[in-house]
C-alpha positions in Angstrom: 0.0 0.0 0.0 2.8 2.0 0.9 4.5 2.1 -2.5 1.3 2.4 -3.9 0.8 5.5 -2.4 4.3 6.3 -3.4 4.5 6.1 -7.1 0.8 6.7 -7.7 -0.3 9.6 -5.5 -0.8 11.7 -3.3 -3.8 12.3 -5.6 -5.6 9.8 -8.0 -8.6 11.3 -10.0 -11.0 9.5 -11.0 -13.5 9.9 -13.8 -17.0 9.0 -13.5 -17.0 7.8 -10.0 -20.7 8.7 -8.6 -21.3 4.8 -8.2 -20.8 1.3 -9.4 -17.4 0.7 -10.4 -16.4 4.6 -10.2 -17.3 4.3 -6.5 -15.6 1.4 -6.0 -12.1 2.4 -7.5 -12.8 5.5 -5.4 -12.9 3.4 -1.9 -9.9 1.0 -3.3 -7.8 4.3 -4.1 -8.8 5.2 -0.6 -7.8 2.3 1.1 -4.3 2.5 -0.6 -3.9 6.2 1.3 -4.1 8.5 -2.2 -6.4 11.5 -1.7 -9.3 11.7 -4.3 -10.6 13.8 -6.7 -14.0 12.6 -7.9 -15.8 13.8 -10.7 -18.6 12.8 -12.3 -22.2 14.5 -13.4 -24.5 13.4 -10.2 -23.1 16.0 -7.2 -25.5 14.5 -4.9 -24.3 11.1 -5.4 -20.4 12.8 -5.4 -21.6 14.2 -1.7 -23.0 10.8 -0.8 -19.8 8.7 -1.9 -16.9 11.8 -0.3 -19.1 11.6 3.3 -18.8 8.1 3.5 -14.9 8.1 2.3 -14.4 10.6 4.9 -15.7 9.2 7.7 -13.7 5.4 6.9 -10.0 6.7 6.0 -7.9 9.9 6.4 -7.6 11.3 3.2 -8.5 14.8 1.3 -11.7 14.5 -1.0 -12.1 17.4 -3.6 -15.5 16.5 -5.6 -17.0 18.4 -8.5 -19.7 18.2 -11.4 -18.7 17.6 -14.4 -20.0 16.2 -17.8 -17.3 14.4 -19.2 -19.1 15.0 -22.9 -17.8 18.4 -22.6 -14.5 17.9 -22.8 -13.8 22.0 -22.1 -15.4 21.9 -18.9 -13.4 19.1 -18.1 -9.8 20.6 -18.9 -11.3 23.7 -17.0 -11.6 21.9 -13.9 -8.6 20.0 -14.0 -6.3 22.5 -15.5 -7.4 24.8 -12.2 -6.8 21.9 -9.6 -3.7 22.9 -7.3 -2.5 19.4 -6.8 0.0 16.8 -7.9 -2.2 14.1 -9.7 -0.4 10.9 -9.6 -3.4 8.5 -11.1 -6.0 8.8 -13.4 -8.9 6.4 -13.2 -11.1 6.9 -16.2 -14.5 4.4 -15.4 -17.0 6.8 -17.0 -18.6 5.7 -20.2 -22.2 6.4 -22.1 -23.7 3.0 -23.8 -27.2 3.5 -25.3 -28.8 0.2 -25.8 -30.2 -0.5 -29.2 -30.0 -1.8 -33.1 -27.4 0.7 -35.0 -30.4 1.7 -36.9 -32.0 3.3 -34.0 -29.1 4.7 -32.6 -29.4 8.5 -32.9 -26.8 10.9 -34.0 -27.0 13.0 -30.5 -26.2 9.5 -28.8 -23.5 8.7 -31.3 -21.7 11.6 -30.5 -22.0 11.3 -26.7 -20.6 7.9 -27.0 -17.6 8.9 -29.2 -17.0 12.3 -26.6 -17.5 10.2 -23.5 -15.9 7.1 -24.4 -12.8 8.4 -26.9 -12.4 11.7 -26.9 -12.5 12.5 -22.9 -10.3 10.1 -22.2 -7.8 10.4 -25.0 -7.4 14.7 -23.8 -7.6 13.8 -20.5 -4.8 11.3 -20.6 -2.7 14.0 -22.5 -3.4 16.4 -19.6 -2.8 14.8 -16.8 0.7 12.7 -18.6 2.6 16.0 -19.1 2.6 16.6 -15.6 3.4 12.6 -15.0 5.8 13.0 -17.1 8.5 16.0 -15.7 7.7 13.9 -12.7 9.2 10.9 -14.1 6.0 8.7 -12.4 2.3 8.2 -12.3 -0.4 5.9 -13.7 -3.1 5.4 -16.0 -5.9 3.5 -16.0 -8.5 3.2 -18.7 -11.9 1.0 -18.0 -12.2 -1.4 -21.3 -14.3 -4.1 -22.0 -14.5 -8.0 -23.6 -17.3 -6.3 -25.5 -14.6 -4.0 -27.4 -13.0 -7.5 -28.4 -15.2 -8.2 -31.5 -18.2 -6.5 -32.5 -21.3 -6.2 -30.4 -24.5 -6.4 -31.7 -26.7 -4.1 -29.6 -23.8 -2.4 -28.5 -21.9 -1.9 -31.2 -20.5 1.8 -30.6 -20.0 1.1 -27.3 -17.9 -2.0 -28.0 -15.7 0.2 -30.8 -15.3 2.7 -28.3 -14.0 0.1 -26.0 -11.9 -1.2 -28.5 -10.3 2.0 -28.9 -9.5 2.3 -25.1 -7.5 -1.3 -25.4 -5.7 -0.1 -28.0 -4.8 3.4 -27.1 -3.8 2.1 -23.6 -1.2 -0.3 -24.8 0.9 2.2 -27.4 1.0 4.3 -24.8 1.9 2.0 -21.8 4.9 1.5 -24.2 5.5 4.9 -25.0 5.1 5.8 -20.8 7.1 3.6 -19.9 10.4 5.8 -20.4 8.7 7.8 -18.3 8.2 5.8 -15.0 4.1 6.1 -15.9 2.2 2.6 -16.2 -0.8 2.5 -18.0 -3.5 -0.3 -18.6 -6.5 -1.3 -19.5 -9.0 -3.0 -17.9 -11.1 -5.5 -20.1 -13.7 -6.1 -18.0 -16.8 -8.4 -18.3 -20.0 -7.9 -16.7 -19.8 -6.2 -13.5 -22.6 -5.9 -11.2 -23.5 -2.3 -11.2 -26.6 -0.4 -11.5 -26.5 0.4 -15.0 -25.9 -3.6 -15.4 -28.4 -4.4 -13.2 -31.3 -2.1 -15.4 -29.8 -3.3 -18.7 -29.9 -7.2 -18.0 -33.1 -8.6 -17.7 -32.1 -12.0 -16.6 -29.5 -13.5 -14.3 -26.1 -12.2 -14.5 -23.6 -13.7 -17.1 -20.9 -16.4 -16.4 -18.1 -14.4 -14.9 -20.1 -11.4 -13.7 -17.7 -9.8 -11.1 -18.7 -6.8 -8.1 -17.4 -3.6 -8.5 -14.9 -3.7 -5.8 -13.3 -7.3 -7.1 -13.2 -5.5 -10.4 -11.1 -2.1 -8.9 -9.1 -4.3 -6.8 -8.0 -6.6 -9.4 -7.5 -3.8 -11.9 -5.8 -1.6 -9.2 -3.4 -4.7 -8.7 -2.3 -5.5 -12.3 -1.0 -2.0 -12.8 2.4 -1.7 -13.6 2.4 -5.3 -14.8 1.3 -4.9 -18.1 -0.4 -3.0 -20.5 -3.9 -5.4 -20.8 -5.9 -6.9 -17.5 -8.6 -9.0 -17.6 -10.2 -9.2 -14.3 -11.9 -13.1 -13.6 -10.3 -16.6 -14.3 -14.2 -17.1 -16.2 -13.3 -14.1 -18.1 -9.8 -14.8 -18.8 -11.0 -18.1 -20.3 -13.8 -16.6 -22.5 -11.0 -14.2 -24.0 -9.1 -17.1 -25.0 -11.8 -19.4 -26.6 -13.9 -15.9 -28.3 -9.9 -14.3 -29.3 -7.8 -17.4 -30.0 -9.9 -20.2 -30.6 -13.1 -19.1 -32.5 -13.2 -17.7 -35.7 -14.4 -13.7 -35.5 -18.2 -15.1 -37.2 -18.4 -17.2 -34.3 -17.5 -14.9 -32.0 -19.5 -12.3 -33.1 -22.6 -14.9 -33.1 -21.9 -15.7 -29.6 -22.1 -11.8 -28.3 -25.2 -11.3 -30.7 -26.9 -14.2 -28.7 -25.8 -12.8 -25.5 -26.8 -8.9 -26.1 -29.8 -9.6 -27.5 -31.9 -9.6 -24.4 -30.4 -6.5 -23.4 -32.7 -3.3 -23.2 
Protein backbone atom coordinates (compact mmCIF):
# COMPACT_ATOMS: atom_id res chain seq x y z
CA UNK A 1 0.00 0.00 0.00
CA UNK A 2 2.83 1.96 0.89
CA UNK A 3 4.52 2.09 -2.48
CA UNK A 4 1.29 2.38 -3.90
CA UNK A 5 0.75 5.47 -2.35
CA UNK A 6 4.33 6.32 -3.42
CA UNK A 7 4.53 6.14 -7.10
CA UNK A 8 0.78 6.65 -7.68
CA UNK A 9 -0.30 9.56 -5.50
CA UNK A 10 -0.80 11.71 -3.28
CA UNK A 11 -3.78 12.26 -5.55
CA UNK A 12 -5.65 9.85 -8.02
CA UNK A 13 -8.60 11.33 -9.99
CA UNK A 14 -11.03 9.51 -10.97
CA UNK A 15 -13.51 9.90 -13.79
CA UNK A 16 -17.00 9.04 -13.51
CA UNK A 17 -17.01 7.82 -10.01
CA UNK A 18 -20.72 8.71 -8.60
CA UNK A 19 -21.34 4.81 -8.19
CA UNK A 20 -20.78 1.28 -9.36
CA UNK A 21 -17.42 0.71 -10.37
CA UNK A 22 -16.41 4.61 -10.16
CA UNK A 23 -17.29 4.26 -6.52
CA UNK A 24 -15.56 1.37 -6.00
CA UNK A 25 -12.11 2.42 -7.53
CA UNK A 26 -12.79 5.54 -5.42
CA UNK A 27 -12.91 3.42 -1.89
CA UNK A 28 -9.85 0.95 -3.27
CA UNK A 29 -7.84 4.25 -4.12
CA UNK A 30 -8.84 5.21 -0.57
CA UNK A 31 -7.78 2.26 1.13
CA UNK A 32 -4.32 2.52 -0.56
CA UNK A 33 -3.92 6.23 1.29
CA UNK A 34 -4.08 8.50 -2.20
CA UNK A 35 -6.44 11.47 -1.75
CA UNK A 36 -9.31 11.68 -4.35
CA UNK A 37 -10.60 13.82 -6.69
CA UNK A 38 -13.97 12.65 -7.93
CA UNK A 39 -15.80 13.75 -10.74
CA UNK A 40 -18.59 12.85 -12.34
CA UNK A 41 -22.18 14.49 -13.39
CA UNK A 42 -24.45 13.45 -10.23
CA UNK A 43 -23.13 16.02 -7.16
CA UNK A 44 -25.49 14.52 -4.94
CA UNK A 45 -24.29 11.12 -5.36
CA UNK A 46 -20.36 12.78 -5.37
CA UNK A 47 -21.61 14.20 -1.71
CA UNK A 48 -23.00 10.77 -0.76
CA UNK A 49 -19.84 8.66 -1.86
CA UNK A 50 -16.93 11.83 -0.27
CA UNK A 51 -19.08 11.63 3.30
CA UNK A 52 -18.77 8.10 3.49
CA UNK A 53 -14.93 8.10 2.29
CA UNK A 54 -14.35 10.58 4.94
CA UNK A 55 -15.69 9.21 7.67
CA UNK A 56 -13.69 5.35 6.93
CA UNK A 57 -10.00 6.75 6.01
CA UNK A 58 -7.95 9.91 6.37
CA UNK A 59 -7.57 11.26 3.22
CA UNK A 60 -8.52 14.84 1.33
CA UNK A 61 -11.67 14.53 -1.01
CA UNK A 62 -12.06 17.37 -3.59
CA UNK A 63 -15.49 16.54 -5.60
CA UNK A 64 -16.95 18.40 -8.48
CA UNK A 65 -19.71 18.18 -11.45
CA UNK A 66 -18.69 17.62 -14.39
CA UNK A 67 -20.03 16.25 -17.80
CA UNK A 68 -17.33 14.43 -19.20
CA UNK A 69 -19.06 14.98 -22.93
CA UNK A 70 -17.80 18.38 -22.59
CA UNK A 71 -14.54 17.88 -22.77
CA UNK A 72 -13.82 21.97 -22.12
CA UNK A 73 -15.36 21.86 -18.93
CA UNK A 74 -13.36 19.11 -18.13
CA UNK A 75 -9.84 20.64 -18.94
CA UNK A 76 -11.33 23.74 -17.00
CA UNK A 77 -11.61 21.94 -13.91
CA UNK A 78 -8.57 20.04 -13.95
CA UNK A 79 -6.26 22.48 -15.46
CA UNK A 80 -7.41 24.81 -12.22
CA UNK A 81 -6.77 21.92 -9.57
CA UNK A 82 -3.66 22.89 -7.26
CA UNK A 83 -2.46 19.42 -6.80
CA UNK A 84 -0.04 16.78 -7.89
CA UNK A 85 -2.19 14.13 -9.66
CA UNK A 86 -0.45 10.94 -9.57
CA UNK A 87 -3.40 8.47 -11.14
CA UNK A 88 -5.96 8.83 -13.42
CA UNK A 89 -8.93 6.41 -13.23
CA UNK A 90 -11.12 6.92 -16.22
CA UNK A 91 -14.45 4.42 -15.42
CA UNK A 92 -16.96 6.84 -16.99
CA UNK A 93 -18.61 5.67 -20.24
CA UNK A 94 -22.20 6.38 -22.06
CA UNK A 95 -23.72 3.04 -23.78
CA UNK A 96 -27.18 3.52 -25.27
CA UNK A 97 -28.76 0.21 -25.76
CA UNK A 98 -30.23 -0.52 -29.19
CA UNK A 99 -30.00 -1.84 -33.12
CA UNK A 100 -27.44 0.68 -35.05
CA UNK A 101 -30.42 1.67 -36.93
CA UNK A 102 -32.03 3.32 -33.99
CA UNK A 103 -29.06 4.72 -32.57
CA UNK A 104 -29.42 8.54 -32.95
CA UNK A 105 -26.80 10.89 -34.02
CA UNK A 106 -27.01 13.00 -30.51
CA UNK A 107 -26.17 9.47 -28.81
CA UNK A 108 -23.49 8.71 -31.28
CA UNK A 109 -21.75 11.63 -30.49
CA UNK A 110 -22.05 11.31 -26.71
CA UNK A 111 -20.57 7.87 -27.02
CA UNK A 112 -17.58 8.92 -29.22
CA UNK A 113 -17.02 12.35 -26.60
CA UNK A 114 -17.52 10.15 -23.51
CA UNK A 115 -15.88 7.05 -24.41
CA UNK A 116 -12.83 8.37 -26.90
CA UNK A 117 -12.39 11.69 -26.89
CA UNK A 118 -12.49 12.52 -22.91
CA UNK A 119 -10.32 10.08 -22.21
CA UNK A 120 -7.76 10.36 -25.01
CA UNK A 121 -7.40 14.72 -23.83
CA UNK A 122 -7.62 13.79 -20.46
CA UNK A 123 -4.82 11.34 -20.59
CA UNK A 124 -2.68 13.96 -22.51
CA UNK A 125 -3.39 16.41 -19.64
CA UNK A 126 -2.75 14.78 -16.83
CA UNK A 127 0.65 12.67 -18.58
CA UNK A 128 2.59 16.04 -19.06
CA UNK A 129 2.59 16.60 -15.61
CA UNK A 130 3.35 12.65 -14.96
CA UNK A 131 5.79 13.01 -17.13
CA UNK A 132 8.45 15.97 -15.69
CA UNK A 133 7.70 13.86 -12.65
CA UNK A 134 9.20 10.87 -14.08
CA UNK A 135 6.01 8.67 -12.39
CA UNK A 136 2.34 8.24 -12.32
CA UNK A 137 -0.40 5.90 -13.68
CA UNK A 138 -3.09 5.41 -15.98
CA UNK A 139 -5.85 3.53 -15.97
CA UNK A 140 -8.49 3.18 -18.72
CA UNK A 141 -11.95 0.95 -18.03
CA UNK A 142 -12.20 -1.40 -21.26
CA UNK A 143 -14.30 -4.05 -22.03
CA UNK A 144 -14.50 -8.00 -23.55
CA UNK A 145 -17.29 -6.27 -25.46
CA UNK A 146 -14.62 -4.05 -27.42
CA UNK A 147 -13.00 -7.53 -28.41
CA UNK A 148 -15.24 -8.18 -31.45
CA UNK A 149 -18.17 -6.54 -32.53
CA UNK A 150 -21.28 -6.16 -30.40
CA UNK A 151 -24.47 -6.41 -31.71
CA UNK A 152 -26.70 -4.14 -29.62
CA UNK A 153 -23.78 -2.37 -28.48
CA UNK A 154 -21.90 -1.91 -31.24
CA UNK A 155 -20.48 1.81 -30.63
CA UNK A 156 -19.98 1.11 -27.25
CA UNK A 157 -17.94 -2.02 -28.00
CA UNK A 158 -15.71 0.18 -30.84
CA UNK A 159 -15.28 2.71 -28.28
CA UNK A 160 -13.95 0.14 -26.02
CA UNK A 161 -11.89 -1.21 -28.47
CA UNK A 162 -10.26 1.98 -28.94
CA UNK A 163 -9.47 2.26 -25.14
CA UNK A 164 -7.54 -1.33 -25.35
CA UNK A 165 -5.67 -0.08 -28.05
CA UNK A 166 -4.78 3.35 -27.08
CA UNK A 167 -3.83 2.08 -23.64
CA UNK A 168 -1.22 -0.34 -24.84
CA UNK A 169 0.89 2.15 -27.40
CA UNK A 170 0.99 4.34 -24.76
CA UNK A 171 1.88 1.99 -21.81
CA UNK A 172 4.87 1.45 -24.24
CA UNK A 173 5.49 4.89 -24.97
CA UNK A 174 5.13 5.81 -20.82
CA UNK A 175 7.12 3.60 -19.93
CA UNK A 176 10.40 5.75 -20.41
CA UNK A 177 8.67 7.80 -18.30
CA UNK A 178 8.21 5.78 -14.98
CA UNK A 179 4.07 6.08 -15.94
CA UNK A 180 2.16 2.60 -16.19
CA UNK A 181 -0.80 2.55 -18.02
CA UNK A 182 -3.47 -0.35 -18.57
CA UNK A 183 -6.51 -1.28 -19.54
CA UNK A 184 -9.00 -2.97 -17.92
CA UNK A 185 -11.14 -5.49 -20.10
CA UNK A 186 -13.66 -6.15 -17.97
CA UNK A 187 -16.85 -8.39 -18.27
CA UNK A 188 -20.03 -7.86 -16.72
CA UNK A 189 -19.84 -6.15 -13.46
CA UNK A 190 -22.56 -5.94 -11.16
CA UNK A 191 -23.48 -2.26 -11.22
CA UNK A 192 -26.62 -0.37 -11.51
CA UNK A 193 -26.49 0.38 -15.04
CA UNK A 194 -25.88 -3.61 -15.38
CA UNK A 195 -28.40 -4.36 -13.21
CA UNK A 196 -31.32 -2.13 -15.41
CA UNK A 197 -29.83 -3.31 -18.73
CA UNK A 198 -29.92 -7.20 -17.98
CA UNK A 199 -33.10 -8.63 -17.73
CA UNK A 200 -32.10 -12.04 -16.64
CA UNK A 201 -29.49 -13.54 -14.28
CA UNK A 202 -26.05 -12.21 -14.49
CA UNK A 203 -23.60 -13.67 -17.06
CA UNK A 204 -20.86 -16.39 -16.37
CA UNK A 205 -18.13 -14.38 -14.91
CA UNK A 206 -20.06 -11.42 -13.70
CA UNK A 207 -17.71 -9.84 -11.06
CA UNK A 208 -18.67 -6.84 -8.09
CA UNK A 209 -17.43 -3.62 -8.48
CA UNK A 210 -14.91 -3.68 -5.82
CA UNK A 211 -13.32 -7.25 -7.05
CA UNK A 212 -13.22 -5.47 -10.42
CA UNK A 213 -11.12 -2.15 -8.94
CA UNK A 214 -9.10 -4.26 -6.76
CA UNK A 215 -8.03 -6.63 -9.42
CA UNK A 216 -7.55 -3.80 -11.87
CA UNK A 217 -5.75 -1.59 -9.22
CA UNK A 218 -3.42 -4.66 -8.67
CA UNK A 219 -2.31 -5.52 -12.34
CA UNK A 220 -1.02 -2.02 -12.78
CA UNK A 221 2.42 -1.71 -13.64
CA UNK A 222 2.41 -5.32 -14.77
CA UNK A 223 1.26 -4.91 -18.07
CA UNK A 224 -0.39 -2.97 -20.52
CA UNK A 225 -3.95 -5.39 -20.81
CA UNK A 226 -5.90 -6.91 -17.45
CA UNK A 227 -8.58 -9.03 -17.61
CA UNK A 228 -10.22 -9.24 -14.32
CA UNK A 229 -11.94 -13.07 -13.58
CA UNK A 230 -10.33 -16.61 -14.33
CA UNK A 231 -14.21 -17.08 -16.24
CA UNK A 232 -13.27 -14.07 -18.12
CA UNK A 233 -9.83 -14.80 -18.80
CA UNK A 234 -11.01 -18.11 -20.28
CA UNK A 235 -13.79 -16.64 -22.46
CA UNK A 236 -11.00 -14.18 -23.97
CA UNK A 237 -9.09 -17.11 -24.97
CA UNK A 238 -11.85 -19.42 -26.62
CA UNK A 239 -13.91 -15.92 -28.35
CA UNK A 240 -9.87 -14.32 -29.34
CA UNK A 241 -7.85 -17.41 -30.01
CA UNK A 242 -9.92 -20.20 -30.64
CA UNK A 243 -13.09 -19.13 -32.45
CA UNK A 244 -13.18 -17.71 -35.66
CA UNK A 245 -14.41 -13.67 -35.49
CA UNK A 246 -18.17 -15.06 -37.20
CA UNK A 247 -18.44 -17.17 -34.34
CA UNK A 248 -17.49 -14.85 -32.02
CA UNK A 249 -19.52 -12.35 -33.09
CA UNK A 250 -22.56 -14.86 -33.14
CA UNK A 251 -21.92 -15.75 -29.61
CA UNK A 252 -22.11 -11.82 -28.33
CA UNK A 253 -25.16 -11.33 -30.72
CA UNK A 254 -26.90 -14.19 -28.71
CA UNK A 255 -25.77 -12.80 -25.54
CA UNK A 256 -26.82 -8.87 -26.06
CA UNK A 257 -29.81 -9.63 -27.53
CA UNK A 258 -31.94 -9.57 -24.44
CA UNK A 259 -30.43 -6.53 -23.37
CA UNK A 260 -32.66 -3.26 -23.25
Amino acid sequence: MHDFKSKYGPWAIVAGASEGLGAAFAEELAKRGLNLILIARSLDKLEVLSNNLRNSYPIEIIIHSVDLADFGQTKNLVSRLETNIGLLVYNAAYAPIGYFENISEECLTRIVDINIRAPLLLSKLVSTQMIRKSKGGIVLMSSLAGTQGSPKIATYAASKAFNTVFAEGIWSEFRKHGIDVIASCAGAISTPGYKNAQNKKDAPGTLSANVVAEKTLNALGKGPTTIPGFTNKVARFFMGRLFSRKLAISIMDHNTKNLS
